[in-house]
C-alpha positions as CSV (number, residue, x, y, z in Angstrom):
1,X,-16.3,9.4,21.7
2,X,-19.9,9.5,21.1
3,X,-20.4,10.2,17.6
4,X,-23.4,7.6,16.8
5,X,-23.3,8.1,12.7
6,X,-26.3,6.2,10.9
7,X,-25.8,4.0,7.6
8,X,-28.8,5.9,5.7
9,X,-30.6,9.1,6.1
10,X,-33.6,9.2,8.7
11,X,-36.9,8.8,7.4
12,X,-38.6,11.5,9.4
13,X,-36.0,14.3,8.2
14,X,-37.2,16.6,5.0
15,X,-33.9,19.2,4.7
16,X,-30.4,17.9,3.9
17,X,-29.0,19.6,7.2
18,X,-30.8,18.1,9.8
19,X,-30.8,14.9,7.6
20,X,-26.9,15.3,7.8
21,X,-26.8,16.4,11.5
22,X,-28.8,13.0,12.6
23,X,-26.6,10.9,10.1
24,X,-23.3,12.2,10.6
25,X,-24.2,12.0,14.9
26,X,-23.9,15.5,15.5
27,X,-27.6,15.8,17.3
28,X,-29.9,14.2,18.7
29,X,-33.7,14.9,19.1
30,X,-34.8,14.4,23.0
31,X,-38.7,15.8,22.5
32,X,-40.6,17.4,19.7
33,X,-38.1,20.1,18.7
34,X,-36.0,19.8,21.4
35,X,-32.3,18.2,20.8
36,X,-28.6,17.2,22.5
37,X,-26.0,18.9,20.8
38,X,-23.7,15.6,20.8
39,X,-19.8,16.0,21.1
40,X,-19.3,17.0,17.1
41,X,-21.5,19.7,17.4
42,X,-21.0,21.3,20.4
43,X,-17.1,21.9,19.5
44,X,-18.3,23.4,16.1
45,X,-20.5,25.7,18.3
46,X,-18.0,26.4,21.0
47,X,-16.0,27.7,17.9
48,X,-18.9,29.5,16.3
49,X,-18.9,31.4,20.9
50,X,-15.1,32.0,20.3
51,X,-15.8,34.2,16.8
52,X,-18.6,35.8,18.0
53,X,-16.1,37.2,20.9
54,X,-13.5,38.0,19.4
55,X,-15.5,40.5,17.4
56,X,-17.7,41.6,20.1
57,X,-14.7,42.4,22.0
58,X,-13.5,44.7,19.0
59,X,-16.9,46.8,19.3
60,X,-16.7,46.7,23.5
61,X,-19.6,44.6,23.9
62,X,-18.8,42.9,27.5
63,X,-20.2,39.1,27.9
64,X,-22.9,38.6,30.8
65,X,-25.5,36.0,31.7
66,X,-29.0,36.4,33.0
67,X,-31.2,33.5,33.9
68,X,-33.7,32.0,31.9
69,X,-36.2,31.6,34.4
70,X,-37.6,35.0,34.7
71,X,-40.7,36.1,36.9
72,X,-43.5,37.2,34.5
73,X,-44.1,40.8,36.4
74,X,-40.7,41.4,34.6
75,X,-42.6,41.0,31.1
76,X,-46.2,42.3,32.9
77,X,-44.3,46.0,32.6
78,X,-43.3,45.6,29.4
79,X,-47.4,44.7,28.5
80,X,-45.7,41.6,26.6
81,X,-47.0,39.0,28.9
82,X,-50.5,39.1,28.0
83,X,-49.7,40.4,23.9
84,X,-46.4,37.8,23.8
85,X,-48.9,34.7,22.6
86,X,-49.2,31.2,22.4
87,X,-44.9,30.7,22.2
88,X,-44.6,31.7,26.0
89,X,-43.6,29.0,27.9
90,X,-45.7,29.6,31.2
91,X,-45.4,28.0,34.5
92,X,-46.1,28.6,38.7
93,X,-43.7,28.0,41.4
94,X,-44.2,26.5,44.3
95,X,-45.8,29.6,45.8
96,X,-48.3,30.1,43.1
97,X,-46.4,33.0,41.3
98,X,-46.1,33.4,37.9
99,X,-42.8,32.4,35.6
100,X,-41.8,32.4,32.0
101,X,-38.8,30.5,30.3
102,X,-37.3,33.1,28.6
103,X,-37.9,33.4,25.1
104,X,-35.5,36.6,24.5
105,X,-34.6,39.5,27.2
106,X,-35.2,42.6,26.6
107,X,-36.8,42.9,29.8
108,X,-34.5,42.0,31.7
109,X,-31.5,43.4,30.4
110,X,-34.0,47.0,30.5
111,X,-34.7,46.1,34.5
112,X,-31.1,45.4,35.6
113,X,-29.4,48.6,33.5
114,X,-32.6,50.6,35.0
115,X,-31.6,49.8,38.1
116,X,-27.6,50.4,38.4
117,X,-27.3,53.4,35.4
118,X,-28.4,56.5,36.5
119,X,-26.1,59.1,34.5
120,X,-25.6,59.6,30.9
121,X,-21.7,59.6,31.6
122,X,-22.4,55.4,32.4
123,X,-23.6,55.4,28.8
124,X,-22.9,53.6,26.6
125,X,-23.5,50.6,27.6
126,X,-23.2,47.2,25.2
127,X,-24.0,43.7,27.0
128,X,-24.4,40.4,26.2
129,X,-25.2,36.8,26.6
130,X,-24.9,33.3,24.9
131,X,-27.8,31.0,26.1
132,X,-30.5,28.9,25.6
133,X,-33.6,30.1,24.6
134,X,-37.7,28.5,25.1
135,X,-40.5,29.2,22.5
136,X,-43.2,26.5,22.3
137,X,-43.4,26.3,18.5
138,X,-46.9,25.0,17.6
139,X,-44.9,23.1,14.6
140,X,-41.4,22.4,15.3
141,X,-40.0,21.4,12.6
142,X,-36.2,20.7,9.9
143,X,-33.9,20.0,13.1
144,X,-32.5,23.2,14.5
145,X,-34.1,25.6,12.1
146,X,-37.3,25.6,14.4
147,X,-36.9,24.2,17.9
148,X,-38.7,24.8,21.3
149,X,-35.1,25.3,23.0
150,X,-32.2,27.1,21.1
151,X,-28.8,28.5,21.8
152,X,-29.2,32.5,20.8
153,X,-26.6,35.4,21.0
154,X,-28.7,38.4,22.7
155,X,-27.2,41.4,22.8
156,X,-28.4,45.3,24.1
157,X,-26.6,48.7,24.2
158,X,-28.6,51.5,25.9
159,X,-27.4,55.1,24.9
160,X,-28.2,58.4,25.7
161,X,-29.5,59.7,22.3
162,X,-30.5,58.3,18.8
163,X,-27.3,59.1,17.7
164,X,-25.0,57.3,19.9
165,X,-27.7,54.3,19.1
166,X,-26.4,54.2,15.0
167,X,-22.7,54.7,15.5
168,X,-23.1,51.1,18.0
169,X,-25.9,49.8,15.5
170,X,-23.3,50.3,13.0
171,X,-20.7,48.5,15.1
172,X,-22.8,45.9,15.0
173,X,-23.7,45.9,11.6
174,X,-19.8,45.2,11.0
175,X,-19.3,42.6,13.5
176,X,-22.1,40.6,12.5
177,X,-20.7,40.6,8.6
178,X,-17.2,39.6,10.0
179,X,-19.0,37.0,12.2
180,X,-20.8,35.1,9.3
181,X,-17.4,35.8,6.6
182,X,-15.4,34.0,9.2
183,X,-18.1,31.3,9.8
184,X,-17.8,30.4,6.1
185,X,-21.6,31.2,5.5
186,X,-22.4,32.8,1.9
187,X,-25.0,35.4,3.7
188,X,-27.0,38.6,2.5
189,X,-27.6,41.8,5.4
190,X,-31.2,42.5,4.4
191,X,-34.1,45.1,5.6
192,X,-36.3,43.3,8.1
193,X,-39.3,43.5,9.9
194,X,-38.7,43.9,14.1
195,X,-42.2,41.7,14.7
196,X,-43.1,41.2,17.9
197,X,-39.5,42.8,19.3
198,X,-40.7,46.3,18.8
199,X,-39.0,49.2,17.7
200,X,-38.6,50.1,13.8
201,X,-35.3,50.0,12.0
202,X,-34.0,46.5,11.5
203,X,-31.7,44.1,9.6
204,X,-31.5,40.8,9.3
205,X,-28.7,38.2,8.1
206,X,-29.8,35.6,6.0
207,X,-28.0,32.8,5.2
208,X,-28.3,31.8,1.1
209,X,-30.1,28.0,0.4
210,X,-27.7,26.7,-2.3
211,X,-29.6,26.6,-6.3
212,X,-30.1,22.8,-6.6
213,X,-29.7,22.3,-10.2
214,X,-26.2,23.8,-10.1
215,X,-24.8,20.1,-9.7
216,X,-21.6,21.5,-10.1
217,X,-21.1,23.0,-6.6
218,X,-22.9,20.4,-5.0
219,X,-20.4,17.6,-6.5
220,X,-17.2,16.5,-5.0
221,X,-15.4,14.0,-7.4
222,X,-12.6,11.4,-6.1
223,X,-9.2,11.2,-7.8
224,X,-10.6,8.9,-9.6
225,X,-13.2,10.4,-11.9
226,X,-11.3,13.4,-14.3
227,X,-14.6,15.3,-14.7
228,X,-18.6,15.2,-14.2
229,X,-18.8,14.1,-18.4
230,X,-17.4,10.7,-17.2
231,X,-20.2,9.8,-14.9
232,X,-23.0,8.2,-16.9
233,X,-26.2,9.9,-17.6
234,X,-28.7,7.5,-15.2
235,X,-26.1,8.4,-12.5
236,X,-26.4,11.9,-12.8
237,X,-29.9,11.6,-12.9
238,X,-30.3,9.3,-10.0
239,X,-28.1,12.5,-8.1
240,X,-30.5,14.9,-9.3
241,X,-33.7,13.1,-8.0
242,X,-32.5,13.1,-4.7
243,X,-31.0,16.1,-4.6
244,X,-34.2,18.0,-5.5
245,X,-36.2,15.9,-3.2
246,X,-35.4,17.4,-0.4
247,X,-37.4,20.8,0.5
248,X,-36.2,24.0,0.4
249,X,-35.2,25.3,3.7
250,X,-35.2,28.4,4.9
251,X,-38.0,30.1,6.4
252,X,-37.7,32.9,4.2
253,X,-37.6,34.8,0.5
254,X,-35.0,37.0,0.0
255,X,-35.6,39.7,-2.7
256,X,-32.7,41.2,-4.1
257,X,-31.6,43.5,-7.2
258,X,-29.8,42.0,-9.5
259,X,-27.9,44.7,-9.6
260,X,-27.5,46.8,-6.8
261,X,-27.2,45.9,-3.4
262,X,-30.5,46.0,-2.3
263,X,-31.8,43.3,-0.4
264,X,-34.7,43.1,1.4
265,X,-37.4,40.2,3.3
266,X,-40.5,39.7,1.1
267,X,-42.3,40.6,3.8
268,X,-40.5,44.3,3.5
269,X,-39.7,44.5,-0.2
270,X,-40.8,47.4,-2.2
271,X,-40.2,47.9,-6.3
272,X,-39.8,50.9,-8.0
273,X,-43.1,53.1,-8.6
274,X,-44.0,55.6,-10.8
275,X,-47.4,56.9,-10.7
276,X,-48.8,57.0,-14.0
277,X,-49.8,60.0,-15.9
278,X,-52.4,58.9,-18.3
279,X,-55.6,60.9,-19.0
280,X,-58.9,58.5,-18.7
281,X,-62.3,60.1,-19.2
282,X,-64.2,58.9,-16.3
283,X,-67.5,57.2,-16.7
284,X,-70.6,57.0,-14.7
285,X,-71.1,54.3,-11.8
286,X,-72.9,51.2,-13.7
287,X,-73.9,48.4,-11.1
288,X,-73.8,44.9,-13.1
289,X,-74.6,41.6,-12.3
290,X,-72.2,38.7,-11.6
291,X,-73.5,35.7,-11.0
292,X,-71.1,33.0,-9.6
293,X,-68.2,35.3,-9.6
294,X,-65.6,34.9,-6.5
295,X,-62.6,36.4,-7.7
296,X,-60.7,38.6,-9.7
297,X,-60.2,36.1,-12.7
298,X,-63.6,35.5,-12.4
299,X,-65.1,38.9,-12.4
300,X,-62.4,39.5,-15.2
301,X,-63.3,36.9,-17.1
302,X,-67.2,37.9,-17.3
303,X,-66.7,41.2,-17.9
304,X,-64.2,41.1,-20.5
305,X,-61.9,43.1,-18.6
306,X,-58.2,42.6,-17.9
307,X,-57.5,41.9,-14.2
308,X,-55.4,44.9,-13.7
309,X,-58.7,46.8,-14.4
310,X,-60.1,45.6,-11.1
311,X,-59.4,46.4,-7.2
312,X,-59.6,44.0,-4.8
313,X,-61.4,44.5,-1.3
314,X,-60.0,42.7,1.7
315,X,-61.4,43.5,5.2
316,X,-58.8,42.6,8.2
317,X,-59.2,43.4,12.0
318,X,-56.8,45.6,13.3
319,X,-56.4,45.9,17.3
320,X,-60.3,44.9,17.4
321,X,-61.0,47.7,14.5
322,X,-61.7,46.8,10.7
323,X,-59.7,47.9,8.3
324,X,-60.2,47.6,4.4
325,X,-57.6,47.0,2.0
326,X,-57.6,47.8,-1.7
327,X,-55.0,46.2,-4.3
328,X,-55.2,45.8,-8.2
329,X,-56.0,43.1,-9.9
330,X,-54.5,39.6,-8.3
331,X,-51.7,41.7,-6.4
332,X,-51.3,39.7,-3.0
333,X,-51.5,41.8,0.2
334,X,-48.4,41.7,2.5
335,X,-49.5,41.5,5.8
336,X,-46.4,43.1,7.2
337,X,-46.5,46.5,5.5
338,X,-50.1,46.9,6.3
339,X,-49.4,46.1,9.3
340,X,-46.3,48.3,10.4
341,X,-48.1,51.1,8.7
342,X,-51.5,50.8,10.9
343,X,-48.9,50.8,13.9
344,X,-51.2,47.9,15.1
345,X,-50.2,45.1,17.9
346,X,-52.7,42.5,15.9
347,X,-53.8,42.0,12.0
348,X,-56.0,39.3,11.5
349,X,-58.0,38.2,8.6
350,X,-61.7,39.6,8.8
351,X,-64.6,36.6,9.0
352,X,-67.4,36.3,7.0
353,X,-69.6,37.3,9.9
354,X,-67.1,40.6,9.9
355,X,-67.7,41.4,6.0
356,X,-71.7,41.0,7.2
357,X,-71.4,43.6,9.6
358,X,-69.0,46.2,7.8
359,X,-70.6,45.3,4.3
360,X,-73.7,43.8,4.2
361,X,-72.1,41.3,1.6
362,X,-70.2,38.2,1.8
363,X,-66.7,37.8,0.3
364,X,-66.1,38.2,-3.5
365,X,-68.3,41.2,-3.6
366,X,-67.0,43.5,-1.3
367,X,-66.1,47.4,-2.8
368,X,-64.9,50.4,-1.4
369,X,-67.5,52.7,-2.4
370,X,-70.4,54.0,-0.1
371,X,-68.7,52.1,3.1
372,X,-69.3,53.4,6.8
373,X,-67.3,57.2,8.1
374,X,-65.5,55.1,10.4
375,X,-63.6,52.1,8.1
376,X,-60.5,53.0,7.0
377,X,-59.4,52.3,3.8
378,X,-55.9,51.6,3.0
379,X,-55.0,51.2,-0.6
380,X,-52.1,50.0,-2.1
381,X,-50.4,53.2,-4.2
382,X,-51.0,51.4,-7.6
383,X,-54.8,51.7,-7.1
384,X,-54.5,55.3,-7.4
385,X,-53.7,54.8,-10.7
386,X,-57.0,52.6,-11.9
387,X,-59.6,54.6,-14.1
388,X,-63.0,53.1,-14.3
389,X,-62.4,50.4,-11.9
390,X,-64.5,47.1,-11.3
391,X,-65.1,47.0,-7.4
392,X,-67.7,44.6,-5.8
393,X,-70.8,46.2,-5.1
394,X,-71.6,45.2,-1.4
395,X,-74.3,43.5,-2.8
396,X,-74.1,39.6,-3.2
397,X,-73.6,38.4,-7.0
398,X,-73.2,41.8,-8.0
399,X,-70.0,44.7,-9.0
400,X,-69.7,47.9,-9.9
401,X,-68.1,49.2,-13.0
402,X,-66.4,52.9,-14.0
403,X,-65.4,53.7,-10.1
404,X,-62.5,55.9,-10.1
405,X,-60.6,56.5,-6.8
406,X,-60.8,59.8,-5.0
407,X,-63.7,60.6,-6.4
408,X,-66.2,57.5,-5.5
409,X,-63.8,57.0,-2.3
410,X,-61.4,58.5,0.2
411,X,-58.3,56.3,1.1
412,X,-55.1,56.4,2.4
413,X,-52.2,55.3,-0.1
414,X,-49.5,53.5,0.7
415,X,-47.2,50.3,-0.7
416,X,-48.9,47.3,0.9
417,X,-48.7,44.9,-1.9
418,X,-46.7,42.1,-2.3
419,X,-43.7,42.6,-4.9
420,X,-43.3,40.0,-7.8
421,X,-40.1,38.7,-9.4
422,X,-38.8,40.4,-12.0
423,X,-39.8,43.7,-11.4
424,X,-37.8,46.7,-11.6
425,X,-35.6,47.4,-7.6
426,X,-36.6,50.1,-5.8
427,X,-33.4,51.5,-6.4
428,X,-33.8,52.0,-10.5
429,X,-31.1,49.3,-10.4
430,X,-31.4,45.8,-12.0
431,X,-34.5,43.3,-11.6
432,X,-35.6,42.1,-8.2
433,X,-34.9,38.3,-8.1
434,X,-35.9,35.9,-5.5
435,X,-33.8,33.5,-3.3
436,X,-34.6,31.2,0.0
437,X,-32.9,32.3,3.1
438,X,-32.2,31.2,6.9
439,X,-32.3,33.9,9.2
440,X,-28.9,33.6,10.9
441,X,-29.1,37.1,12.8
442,X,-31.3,40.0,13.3
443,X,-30.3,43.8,14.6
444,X,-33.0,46.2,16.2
445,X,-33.1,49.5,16.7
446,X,-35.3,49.5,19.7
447,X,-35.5,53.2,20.4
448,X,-37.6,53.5,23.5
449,X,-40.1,50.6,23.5
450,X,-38.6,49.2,26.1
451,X,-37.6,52.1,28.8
452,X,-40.8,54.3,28.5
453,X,-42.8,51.1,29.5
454,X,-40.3,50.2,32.1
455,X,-39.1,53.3,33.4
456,X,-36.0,52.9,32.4
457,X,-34.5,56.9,32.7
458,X,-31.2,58.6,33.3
459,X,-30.2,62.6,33.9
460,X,-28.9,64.1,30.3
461,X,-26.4,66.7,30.4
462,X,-29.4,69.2,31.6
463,X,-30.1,67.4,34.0
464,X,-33.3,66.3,33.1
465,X,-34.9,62.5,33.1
466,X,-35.5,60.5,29.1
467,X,-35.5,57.4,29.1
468,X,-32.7,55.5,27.5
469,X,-32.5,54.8,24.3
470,X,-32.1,51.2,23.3
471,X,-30.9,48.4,20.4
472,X,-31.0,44.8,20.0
473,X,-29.1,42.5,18.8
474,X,-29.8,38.5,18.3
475,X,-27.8,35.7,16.4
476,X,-29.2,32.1,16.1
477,X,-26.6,29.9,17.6
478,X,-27.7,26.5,17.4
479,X,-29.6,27.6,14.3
480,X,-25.8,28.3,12.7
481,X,-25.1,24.5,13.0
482,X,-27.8,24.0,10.0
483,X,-26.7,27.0,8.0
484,X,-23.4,26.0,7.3
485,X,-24.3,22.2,6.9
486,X,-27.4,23.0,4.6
487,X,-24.3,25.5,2.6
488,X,-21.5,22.8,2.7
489,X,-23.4,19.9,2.4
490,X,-22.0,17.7,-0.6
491,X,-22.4,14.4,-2.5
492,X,-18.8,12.7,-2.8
493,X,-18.4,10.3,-5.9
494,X,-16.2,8.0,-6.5
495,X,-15.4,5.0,-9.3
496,X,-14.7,1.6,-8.0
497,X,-12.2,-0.5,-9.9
498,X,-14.8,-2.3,-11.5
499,X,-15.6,0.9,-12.8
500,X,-19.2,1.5,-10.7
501,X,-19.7,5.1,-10.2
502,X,-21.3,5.4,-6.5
503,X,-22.0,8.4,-4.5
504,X,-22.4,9.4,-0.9
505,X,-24.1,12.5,1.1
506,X,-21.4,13.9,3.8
507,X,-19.8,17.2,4.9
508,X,-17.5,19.6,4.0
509,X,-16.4,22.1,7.1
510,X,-15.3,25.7,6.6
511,X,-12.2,25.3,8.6
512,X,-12.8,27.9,11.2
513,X,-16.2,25.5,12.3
514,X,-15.0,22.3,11.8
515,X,-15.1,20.3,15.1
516,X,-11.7,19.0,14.2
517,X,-8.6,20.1,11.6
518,X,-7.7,16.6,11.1
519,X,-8.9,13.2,11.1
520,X,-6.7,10.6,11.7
521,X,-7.3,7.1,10.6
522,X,-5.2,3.8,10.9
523,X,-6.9,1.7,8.3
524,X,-4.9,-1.9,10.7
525,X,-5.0,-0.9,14.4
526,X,-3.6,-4.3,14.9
527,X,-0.3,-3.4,13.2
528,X,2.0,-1.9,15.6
529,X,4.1,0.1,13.4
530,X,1.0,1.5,11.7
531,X,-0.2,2.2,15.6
532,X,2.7,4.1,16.9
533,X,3.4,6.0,13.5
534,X,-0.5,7.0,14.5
535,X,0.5,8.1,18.0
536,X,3.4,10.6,16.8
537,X,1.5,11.9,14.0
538,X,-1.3,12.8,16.8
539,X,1.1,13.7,19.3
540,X,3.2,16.4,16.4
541,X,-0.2,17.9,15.3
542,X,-1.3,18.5,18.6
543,X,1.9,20.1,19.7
544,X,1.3,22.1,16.5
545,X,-2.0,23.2,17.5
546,X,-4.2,21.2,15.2
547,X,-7.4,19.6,16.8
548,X,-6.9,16.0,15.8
549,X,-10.0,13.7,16.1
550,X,-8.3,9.8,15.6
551,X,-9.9,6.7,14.5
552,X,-8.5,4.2,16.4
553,X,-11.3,1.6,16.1
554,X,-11.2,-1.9,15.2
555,X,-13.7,-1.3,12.3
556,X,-13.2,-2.2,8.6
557,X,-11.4,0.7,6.7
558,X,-14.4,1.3,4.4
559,X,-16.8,2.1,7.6
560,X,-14.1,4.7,8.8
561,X,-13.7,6.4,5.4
562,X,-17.7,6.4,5.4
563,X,-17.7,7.9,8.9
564,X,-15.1,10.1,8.0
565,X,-17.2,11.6,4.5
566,X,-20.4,12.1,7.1
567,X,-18.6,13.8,10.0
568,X,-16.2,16.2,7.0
569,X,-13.7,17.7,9.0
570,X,-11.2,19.6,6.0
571,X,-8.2,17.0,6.1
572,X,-7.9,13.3,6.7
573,X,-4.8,11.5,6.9
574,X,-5.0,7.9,6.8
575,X,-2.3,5.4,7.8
576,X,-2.3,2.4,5.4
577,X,0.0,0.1,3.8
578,X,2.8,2.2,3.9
579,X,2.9,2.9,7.4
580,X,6.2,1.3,7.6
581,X,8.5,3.2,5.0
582,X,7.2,6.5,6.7
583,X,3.9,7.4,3.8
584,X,0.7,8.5,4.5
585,X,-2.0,9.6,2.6
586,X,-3.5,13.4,2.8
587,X,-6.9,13.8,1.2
588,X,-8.5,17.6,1.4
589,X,-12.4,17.0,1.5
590,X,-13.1,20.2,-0.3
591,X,-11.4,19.3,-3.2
592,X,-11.4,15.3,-3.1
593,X,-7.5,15.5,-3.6
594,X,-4.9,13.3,-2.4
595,X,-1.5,13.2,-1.9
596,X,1.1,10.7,-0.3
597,X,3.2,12.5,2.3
598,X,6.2,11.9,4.3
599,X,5.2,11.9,7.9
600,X,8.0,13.8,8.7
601,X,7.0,16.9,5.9
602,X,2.8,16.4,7.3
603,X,3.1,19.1,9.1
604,X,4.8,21.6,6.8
605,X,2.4,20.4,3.9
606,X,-0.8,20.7,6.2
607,X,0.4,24.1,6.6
608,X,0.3,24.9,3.3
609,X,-2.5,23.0,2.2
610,X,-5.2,24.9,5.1
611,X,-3.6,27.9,3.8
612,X,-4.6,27.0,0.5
613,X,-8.4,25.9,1.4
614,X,-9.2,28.8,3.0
């Protein structure tokens, strides 16, 4: 079998997954973010298909596949050819007409339903597909957790009304959470942004980066070694070092009560808010100089003001339009909340030469007072709350003190800040805390985005024409490969009998992922005993069902139990000295346990023991 494992990590890898995937010889990278899913893990993903069926069947979701080549006049009537942007693989055919690798498909799935439903009595309908997917990152980058070609789960359901669109958004709400449980993933459903996708109501499915000071889970100790106390200080440091020195992955922040079960992106988090009900006396407009003063703490700091007495003015460009944003102090803008809320296809940072021409002033002392009818001016709801603001006064090197919203200017107000850590959860419950995430899976409501643009309409019950009403549904296949490795990653220690403590990165498979249940090792291949008690081990446990993967290689022992640690499939039975009275050894990689078995009881005691793991 090809399984090319690697006696150290690769240089060029900066997360412990893809480090692991490239050491262990599960992947290979062909081109810049694109890679071979070598023999290892394309069983593990196989597996992760088979889950992802067996619930889909539960919900009636039917398993089709469209092609990925897809003519762009497909994408040209959803007005996502030209908006789609830089990602979109493009290319001609031989005729001269346009082509897109597909980089999801709504579109199509919208033109071929379009086409053969005409009724509401064919709805509803839930379809989908397992198949690569092309995006041409700009950066591609940690192995499989940003690629240009990835294996995705796409899924769509068109219904008749909103309603029938929750009770199957709901369906796969459920699957998805069965999906990841079985997977062995420790995962969080949180409220997400639907981006370029369209529609509004969304969840995604992140999958937790493990806390890397908490050594404990992290550590798998050999037989050997009674607890961590006995491993000497340097040691644990050395393990500590390394362990932090690999970045953080996951794309995301996860905020999430520490009390409730709010969960949410950062880019869609809100905190609780309660506008306040102080009485300020309002003062008069004084314009003040400020001299070398570009931000807040600046400004604060000459003044003599605290920061939250001050409101910051950003200018963005919204669909070709500006837009002014206003938030207190140092609060950072999120860019998704503004965005969703201007219901704008493109938000873009304004340029210098834009605060010119909106302000007459160049950035750092930009205000909201006295600005053009036709700006808008969105400001974050904790403005409202500002007496006798500092603003900048649209006038270079100089601000504006005692400005008082509503009165000096007109805006609308809405959350668009940024939330902090350790502030109180929207729900009155608990703290919000903050936590890395991979996005594992994503569900859309998609409403009509899709069948307005694309004519997409059946007859109701009245007999009149409405275009379908559509969800979405996506899981990152290939992307589940580094989820689970970057969870179940481990560092195996051991004590020599010299007493050297030594430790080793490898992996430790939920059981339902696991390329294999068992691997099989015969420590002397050149023993024939030890050889044929090998061969009727393999030949019992297949016959039992197990997937056994067998080391029959003329390699030193040490290299196979090396191999073995790297590839971690959840048992390994290993044929050794006492091959001849029957005895073999069972160690459980979760654990680090082992036990000397019978050959004849294996069976009955692997039975128990995957019963116990799981």
């Amino acid at each position: 079998m090809l399984i090319p494992t690697l006696r150290e990590m690769p240089s060029d890898a900066q997360v412990i997954s893809h480090a692991l995937m490239m050491r262990a010889g599960y992947v290979r990278q062909v081109s810049a973010g694109i890679y071979a899913y070598l023999p290892l893990a394309n069983r593990t993903i196989e597996k992760f298909k088979e889950i992802m069926r067996q619930e889909f069947d539960k919900i009636g979701a039917v398993e089709m596949l469209a092609p990925a080549l897809l003519t762009a006049d497909l994408w040209r009537e959803s007005g996502r050819y030209e908006t789609y942007g830089e990602d979109l693989y493009k290319l001609k055919n031989r005729d001269k007409s346009d082509f897109i690798l597909g980089p999801t498909h709504e579109e199509t799935f919208t033109m071929l339903v379009r086409d053969a439903v005409k009724s509401y009595k064919q709805l509803p309908l839930s379809l989908y597909q397992i198949q690569s997917k092309y995006r041409d990152e700009k950066r591609p980058r940690n192995g499989l957790l940003r690629t240009r070609e990835f294996i995705m789960k796409d899924a769509y359901s068109f219904h008749t009304d909103y309603d029938d669109l929750d009770v199957t958004y709901e369906d796969y709400r459920k699957a998805y959470e069965a999906i990841f449980t079985r997977a062995g993933l420790d995962f969080k459903g949180i409220i997400g942004d639907g981006g370029a996708m369209g529609g509004k109501d969304s969840q995604e499915f992140m999958a937790i980066t493990p806390d890397r000071t908490d050594l404990d889970r992290w550590l798998v100790l050999d037989k050997s070694i009674a607890s961590v106390d006995e491993i000497p200080a340097e040691t644990l440091e050395e393990i500590k070092k390394e362990l932090t020195s690999w970045l953080v992955s996951g794309e995301d922040t996860i905020a999430y009560s520490s009390e409730s079960s709010y969960a949410a992106n950062l880019e869609m988090a809100t905190n609780e808010y309660k506008p306040s009900t102080k009485v300020v006396a309002q003062e008069e407009i004084t314009k003040v100089e400020t001299p070398d003063c570009k931000s807040i703490d600046d400004v604060a700091a000459f003044l003599k003001v605290d920061e939250s007495q001050t409101i910051k003015t950003l200018l963005f460009i919204a669909d070709n339009e500006p837009v002014v944003a206003l938030l207190v102090g140092n609060d950072q803008v999120n860019d998704v909340k503004l965005k969703n809320f201007l219901a704008a296809d493109f938000l873009e940072p304004a340029t210098e030469e834009d605060a010119l021409t909106v302000f007459g002033a160049n950035f750092g002392s930009l205000g909201p007072v006295n600005l053009p009818e036709n700006v808008r001016i969105i400001a974050d709801r904790k403005v409202a709350d500002v007496a006798n603001a500092v603003v900048g006064a649209n006038e270079d090197g100089f601000h504006l003190t005692g400005v008082n919203p509503e009165r000096d200017f007109k805006a609308e107000y809405v959350d668009i800040r940024e939330v902090k850590e350790g502030e109180v959860s929207p729900d009155g419950q608990g703290v919000l805390k903050f936590a890395r995430g991979i996005e594992i899976g994503h569900i859309f409501k998609l409403g009509t985005r899709y069948s307005d643009s694309m004519g997409a309409n059946i007859l109701d019950e009245n007999g009149r024409s409405v275009p379908m009403v559509m969800g979405c549904y996506g899981i990152g296949v290939s992307r589940i490969l580094s989820a689970v490795i970057e969870q179940h990653a481990r560092i195996f220690v051991n004590k020599t009998p010299k007493g050297d403590f030594r430790y080793a990165w490898g992996i430790n498979f939920p059981k339902e992922l696991a390329p294999y249940d068992v691997h099989l090792i015969t420590v002397n291949v050149k023993d024939d005993v030890s050889q044929a008690l090998t061969e009727q081990i393999e030949a019992s446990l297949v016959a039992k069902g197990y997937d056994v993967l067998t080391d029959d290689r003329n390699e030193r022992v040490g290299s196979k139990f090396s191999d073995s640690d790297l590839i971690g499939l959840p048992i390994r039975v290993t044929v050794g000295k006492k091959a001849a009275d029957g005895i073999v050894e069972v160690k459980i990689k979760a654990t680090g346990d082992t036990i000397e078995v019978n050959a004849e009881n294996l069976i009955e005691t692997l039975d128990i023991l995957t019963k116990e793991t799981n």
